[in-house]
SEPA-496572 format. One line per 5 residues: number of its first residue (from 1); for each residue x, y, z of N, C-alpha, C, O. Coordinates in steps of 0.1 Angstrom, whole numbers. Atoms other than C-alpha are relative to their C-alpha. Example, Ala and Ser with C-alpha at 12.3 -4.5 7.8 and 13.67 -1.06 7.14 Angstrom:
SEPA-496572
1> 9:-12:0:123:-45:78:9:12:0:19:12:7 | -9:-11:0:137:-11:71:-8:11:8:-3:22:9
//
This chain:
SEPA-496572
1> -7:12:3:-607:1304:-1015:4:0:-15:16:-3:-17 | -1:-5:15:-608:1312:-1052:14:6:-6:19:3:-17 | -9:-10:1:-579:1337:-1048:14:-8:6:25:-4:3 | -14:5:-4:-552:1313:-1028:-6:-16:-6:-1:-26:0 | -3:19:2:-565:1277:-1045:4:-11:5:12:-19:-1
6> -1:12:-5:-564:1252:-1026:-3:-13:-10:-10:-12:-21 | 2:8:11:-563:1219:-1043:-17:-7:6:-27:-7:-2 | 12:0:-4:-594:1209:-1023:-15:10:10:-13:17:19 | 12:-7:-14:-629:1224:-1002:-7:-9:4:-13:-16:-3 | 9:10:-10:-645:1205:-976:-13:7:1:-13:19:3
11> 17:-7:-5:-685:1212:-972:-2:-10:7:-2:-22:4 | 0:13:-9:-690:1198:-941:-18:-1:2:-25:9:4 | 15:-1:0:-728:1184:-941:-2:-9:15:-13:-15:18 | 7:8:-9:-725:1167:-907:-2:8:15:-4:20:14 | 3:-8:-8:-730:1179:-874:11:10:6:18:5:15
16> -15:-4:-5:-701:1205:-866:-8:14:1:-19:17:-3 | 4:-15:4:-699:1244:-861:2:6:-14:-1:18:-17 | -1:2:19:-690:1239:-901:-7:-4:-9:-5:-4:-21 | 10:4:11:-720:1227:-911:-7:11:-5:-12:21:-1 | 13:-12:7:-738:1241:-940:-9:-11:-6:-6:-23:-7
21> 4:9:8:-765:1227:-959:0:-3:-14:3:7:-21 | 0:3:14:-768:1212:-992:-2:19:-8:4:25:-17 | 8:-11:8:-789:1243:-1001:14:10:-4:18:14:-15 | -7:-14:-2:-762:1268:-989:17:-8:-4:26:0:-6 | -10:3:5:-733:1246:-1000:3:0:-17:13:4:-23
26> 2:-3:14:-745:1244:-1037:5:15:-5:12:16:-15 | -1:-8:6:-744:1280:-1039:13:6:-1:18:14:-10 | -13:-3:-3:-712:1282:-1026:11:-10:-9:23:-8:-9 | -5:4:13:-702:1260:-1055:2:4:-12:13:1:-17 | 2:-5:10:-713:1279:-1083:8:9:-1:12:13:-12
31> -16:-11:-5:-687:1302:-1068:10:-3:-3:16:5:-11 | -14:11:0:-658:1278:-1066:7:1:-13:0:-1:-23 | -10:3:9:-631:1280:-1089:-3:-15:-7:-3:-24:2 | 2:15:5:-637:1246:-1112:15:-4:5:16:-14:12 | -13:8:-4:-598:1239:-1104:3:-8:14:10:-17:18
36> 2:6:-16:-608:1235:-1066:-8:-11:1:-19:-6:5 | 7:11:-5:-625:1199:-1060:-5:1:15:2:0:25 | 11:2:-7:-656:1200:-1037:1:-13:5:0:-24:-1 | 0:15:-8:-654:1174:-1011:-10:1:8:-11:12:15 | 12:1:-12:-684:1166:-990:3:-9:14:5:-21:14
41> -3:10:-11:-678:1153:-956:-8:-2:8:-15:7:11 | 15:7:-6:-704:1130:-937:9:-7:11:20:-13:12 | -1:14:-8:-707:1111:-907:-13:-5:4:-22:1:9 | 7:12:-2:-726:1082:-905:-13:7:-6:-23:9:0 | 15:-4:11:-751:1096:-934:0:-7:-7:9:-12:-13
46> 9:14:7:-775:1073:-950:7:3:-15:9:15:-19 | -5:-1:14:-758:1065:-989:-9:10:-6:-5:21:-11 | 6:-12:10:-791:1079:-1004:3:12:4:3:19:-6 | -1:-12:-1:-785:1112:-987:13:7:-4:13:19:-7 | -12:0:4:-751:1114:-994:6:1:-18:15:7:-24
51> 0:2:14:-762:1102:-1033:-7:14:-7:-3:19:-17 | 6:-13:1:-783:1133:-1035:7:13:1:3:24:-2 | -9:-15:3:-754:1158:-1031:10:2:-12:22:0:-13 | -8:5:17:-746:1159:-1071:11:9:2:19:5:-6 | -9:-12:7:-723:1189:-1070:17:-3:12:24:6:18
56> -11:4:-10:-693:1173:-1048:5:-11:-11:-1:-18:-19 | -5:3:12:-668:1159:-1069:10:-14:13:15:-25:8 | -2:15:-7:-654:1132:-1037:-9:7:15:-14:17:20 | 9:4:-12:-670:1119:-1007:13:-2:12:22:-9:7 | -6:-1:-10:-650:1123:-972:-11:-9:13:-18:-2:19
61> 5:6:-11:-666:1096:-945:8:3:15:19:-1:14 | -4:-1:-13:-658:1106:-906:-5:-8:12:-3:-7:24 | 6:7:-16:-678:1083:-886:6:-13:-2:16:-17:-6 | -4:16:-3:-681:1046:-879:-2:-7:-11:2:-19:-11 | -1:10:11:-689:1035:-916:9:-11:0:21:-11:2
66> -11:11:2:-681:999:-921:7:-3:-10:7:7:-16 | 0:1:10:-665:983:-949:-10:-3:-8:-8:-3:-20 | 13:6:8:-696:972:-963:-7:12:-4:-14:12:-14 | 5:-8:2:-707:1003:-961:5:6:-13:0:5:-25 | -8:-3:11:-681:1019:-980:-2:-5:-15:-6:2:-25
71> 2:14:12:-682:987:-1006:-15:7:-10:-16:10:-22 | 15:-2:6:-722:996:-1013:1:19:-4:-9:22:-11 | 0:-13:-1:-716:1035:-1015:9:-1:-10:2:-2:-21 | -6:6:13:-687:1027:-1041:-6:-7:-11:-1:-3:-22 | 1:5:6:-705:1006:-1059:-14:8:-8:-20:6:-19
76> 11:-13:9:-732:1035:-1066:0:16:-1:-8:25:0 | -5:-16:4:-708:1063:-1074:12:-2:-3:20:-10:3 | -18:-2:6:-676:1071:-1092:8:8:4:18:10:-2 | -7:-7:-10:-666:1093:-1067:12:-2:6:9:-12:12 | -14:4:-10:-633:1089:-1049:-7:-4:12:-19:-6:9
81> 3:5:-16:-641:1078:-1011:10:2:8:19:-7:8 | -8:-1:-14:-621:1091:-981:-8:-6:8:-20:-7:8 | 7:8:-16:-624:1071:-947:6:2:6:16:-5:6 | -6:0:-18:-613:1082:-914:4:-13:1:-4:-22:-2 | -4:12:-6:-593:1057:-902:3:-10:-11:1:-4:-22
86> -8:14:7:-579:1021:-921:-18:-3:-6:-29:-2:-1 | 12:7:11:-603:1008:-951:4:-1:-11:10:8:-16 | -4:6:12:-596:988:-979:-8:2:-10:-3:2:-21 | 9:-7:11:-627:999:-997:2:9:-4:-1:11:-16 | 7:-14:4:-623:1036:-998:16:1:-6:26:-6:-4
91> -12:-8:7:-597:1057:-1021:11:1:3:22:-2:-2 | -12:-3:-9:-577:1068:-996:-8:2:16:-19:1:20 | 4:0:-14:-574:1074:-957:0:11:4:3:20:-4 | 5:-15:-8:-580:1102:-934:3:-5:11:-4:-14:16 | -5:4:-14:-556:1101:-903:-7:10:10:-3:3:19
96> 5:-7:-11:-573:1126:-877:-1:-4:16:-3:-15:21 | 0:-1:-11:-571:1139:-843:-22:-11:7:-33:-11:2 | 13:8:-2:-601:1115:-823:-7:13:1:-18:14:-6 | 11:-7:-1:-616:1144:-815:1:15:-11:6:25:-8 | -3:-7:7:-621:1164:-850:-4:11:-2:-16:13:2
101> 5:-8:-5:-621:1198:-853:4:10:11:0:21:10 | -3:-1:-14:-605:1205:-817:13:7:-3:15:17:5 | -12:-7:2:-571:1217:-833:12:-8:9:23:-2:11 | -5:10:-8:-556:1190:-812:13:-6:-9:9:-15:-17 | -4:6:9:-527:1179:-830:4:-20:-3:8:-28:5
106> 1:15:0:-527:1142:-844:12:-7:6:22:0:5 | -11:7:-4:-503:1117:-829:7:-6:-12:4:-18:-13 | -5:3:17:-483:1111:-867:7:-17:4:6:-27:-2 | -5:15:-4:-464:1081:-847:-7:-9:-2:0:-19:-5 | 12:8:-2:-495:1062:-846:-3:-7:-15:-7:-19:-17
111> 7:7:15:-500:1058:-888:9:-13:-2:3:-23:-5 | -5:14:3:-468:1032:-891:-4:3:-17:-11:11:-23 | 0:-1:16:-465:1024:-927:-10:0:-11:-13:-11:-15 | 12:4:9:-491:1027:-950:-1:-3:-13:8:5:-16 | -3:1:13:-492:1019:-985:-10:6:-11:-8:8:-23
116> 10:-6:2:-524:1034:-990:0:16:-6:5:21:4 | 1:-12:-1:-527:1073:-1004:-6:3:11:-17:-3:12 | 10:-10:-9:-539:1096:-973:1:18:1:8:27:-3 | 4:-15:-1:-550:1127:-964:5:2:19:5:-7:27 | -8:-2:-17:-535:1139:-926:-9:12:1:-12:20:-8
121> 4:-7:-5:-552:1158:-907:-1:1:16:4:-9:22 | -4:2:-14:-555:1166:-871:4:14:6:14:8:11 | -5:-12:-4:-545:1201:-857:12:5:-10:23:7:-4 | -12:-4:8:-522:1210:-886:-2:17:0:-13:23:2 | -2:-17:-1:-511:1250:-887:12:-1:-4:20:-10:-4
126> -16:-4:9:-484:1268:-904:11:-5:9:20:-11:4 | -14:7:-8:-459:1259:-876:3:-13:-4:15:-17:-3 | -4:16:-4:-461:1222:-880:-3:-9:-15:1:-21:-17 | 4:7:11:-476:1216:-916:14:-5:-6:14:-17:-8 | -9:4:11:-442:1214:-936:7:-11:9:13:-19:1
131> -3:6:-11:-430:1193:-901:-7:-15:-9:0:-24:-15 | 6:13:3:-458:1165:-913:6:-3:-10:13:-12:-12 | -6:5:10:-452:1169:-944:9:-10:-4:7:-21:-9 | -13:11:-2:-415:1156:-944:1:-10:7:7:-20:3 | 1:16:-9:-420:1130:-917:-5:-6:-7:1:-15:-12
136> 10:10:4:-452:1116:-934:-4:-4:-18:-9:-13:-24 | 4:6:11:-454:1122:-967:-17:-3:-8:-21:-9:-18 | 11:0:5:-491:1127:-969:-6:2:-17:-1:10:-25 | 6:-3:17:-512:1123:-1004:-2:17:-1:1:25:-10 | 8:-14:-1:-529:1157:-991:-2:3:17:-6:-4:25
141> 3:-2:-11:-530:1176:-962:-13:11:4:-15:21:-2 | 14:-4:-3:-564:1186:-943:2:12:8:12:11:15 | -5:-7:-14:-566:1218:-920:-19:7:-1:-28:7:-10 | 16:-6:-3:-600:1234:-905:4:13:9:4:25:5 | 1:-8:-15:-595:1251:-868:18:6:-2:23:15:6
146> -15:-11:0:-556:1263:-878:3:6:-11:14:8:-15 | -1:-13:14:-566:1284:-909:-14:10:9:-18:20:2 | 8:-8:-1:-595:1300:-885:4:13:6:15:17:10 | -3:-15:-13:-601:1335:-867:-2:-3:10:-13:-8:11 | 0:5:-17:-594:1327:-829:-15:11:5:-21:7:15
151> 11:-9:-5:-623:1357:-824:-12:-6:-11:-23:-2:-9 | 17:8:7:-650:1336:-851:4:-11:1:4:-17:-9 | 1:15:-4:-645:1304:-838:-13:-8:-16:-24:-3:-20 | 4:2:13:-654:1282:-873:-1:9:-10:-5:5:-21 | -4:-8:17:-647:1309:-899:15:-1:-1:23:-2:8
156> -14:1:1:-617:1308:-917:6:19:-2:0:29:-6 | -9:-11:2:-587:1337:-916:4:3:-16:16:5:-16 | -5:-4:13:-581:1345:-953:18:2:-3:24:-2:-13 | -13:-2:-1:-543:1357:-944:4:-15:6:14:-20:1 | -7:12:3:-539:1323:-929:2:-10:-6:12:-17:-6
161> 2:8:9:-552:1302:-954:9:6:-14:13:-2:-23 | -11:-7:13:-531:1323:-980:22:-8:6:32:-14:1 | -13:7:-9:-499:1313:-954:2:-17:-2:10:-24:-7 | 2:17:-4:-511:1275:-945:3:-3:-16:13:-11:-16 | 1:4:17:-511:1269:-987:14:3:-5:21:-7:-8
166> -17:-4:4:-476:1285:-996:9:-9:9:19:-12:4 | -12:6:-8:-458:1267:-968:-4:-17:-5:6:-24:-6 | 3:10:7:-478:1234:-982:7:2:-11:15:-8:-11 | -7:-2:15:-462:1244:-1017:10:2:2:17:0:-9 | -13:-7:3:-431:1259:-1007:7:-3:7:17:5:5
171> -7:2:-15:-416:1245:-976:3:-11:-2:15:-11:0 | -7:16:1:-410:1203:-985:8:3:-8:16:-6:-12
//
């Protein structure tokens, strides 16, 4: 990741074939390029456990968090806050396929105007990224399962993540 920069890294801590743990995410920090921002992504994890991952520079929510949730989790960190789906508490939004992960591509018709910064995600791949792009206009776009190796199911391709990133930069 270091070598093609991404503006962000997801360490996914919730239940996926992406999960790593704190332990093995940390180290994989110390790694990290500082220009790359460390995003931790949770679903439906308790705040304190969430408060305990110092080395993540924003917080990504994917489950059913409410607003209140959000509200109290804000109000005991200076973190940014992504939220799947519409919320007036968090930073910004996070449009995704329902079922994330799947490479499914998101239905983009569905967001309607937002006024909000978001992040898109949903089955994005080099064919279709620069596609969203221009239709939507995303703050930032997310990709997982169309930067992977079709033979390591959850690792990523290095040649496509070097591709997926230039057509993000070079294609709108």
């Amino acid at each position: 990741m270091n070598e093609y920069k991404p503006d962000y890294i997801g360490f996914v801590f919730a239940e996926s074939k992406r999960k790593v743990s704190p332990h093995e995410a940390a180290k994989l920090r110390e790694k990290l390029n500082p220009d790359i921002i460390p995003v931790g992504v949770f679903v439906n994890e308790s705040i304190e456990n969430i408060l305990k991952i110092d080395f993540i520079n924003m917080i990504q929510l994917h489950g059913s968090e409410s607003e209140e949730y959000v509200r109290e989790l804000k109000s005991q960190t200076n973190k940014p806050v992504i939220k799947a789906g519409y919320s007036e508490a968090a930073d910004y939004l996070l449009f995704d396929n329902p079922e994330p992960g799947s490479g499914k591509t998101f239905d983009w018709d569905t967001i309607g105007e937002i006024k909000k910064p978001f992040f898109l995600a949903g089955g994005l791949n080099m064919e279709n990224v620069a596609e969203a792009i221009q239709k939507l206009n995303p703050f930032a776009v997310d990709v997982s399962s169309g930067v992977e190796n079709p033979e390591k199911s959850g690792f990523k391709d290095p040649e496509k993540i070097k591709e997926f990133i230039w057509r993000v930069r070079n294609e709108y």
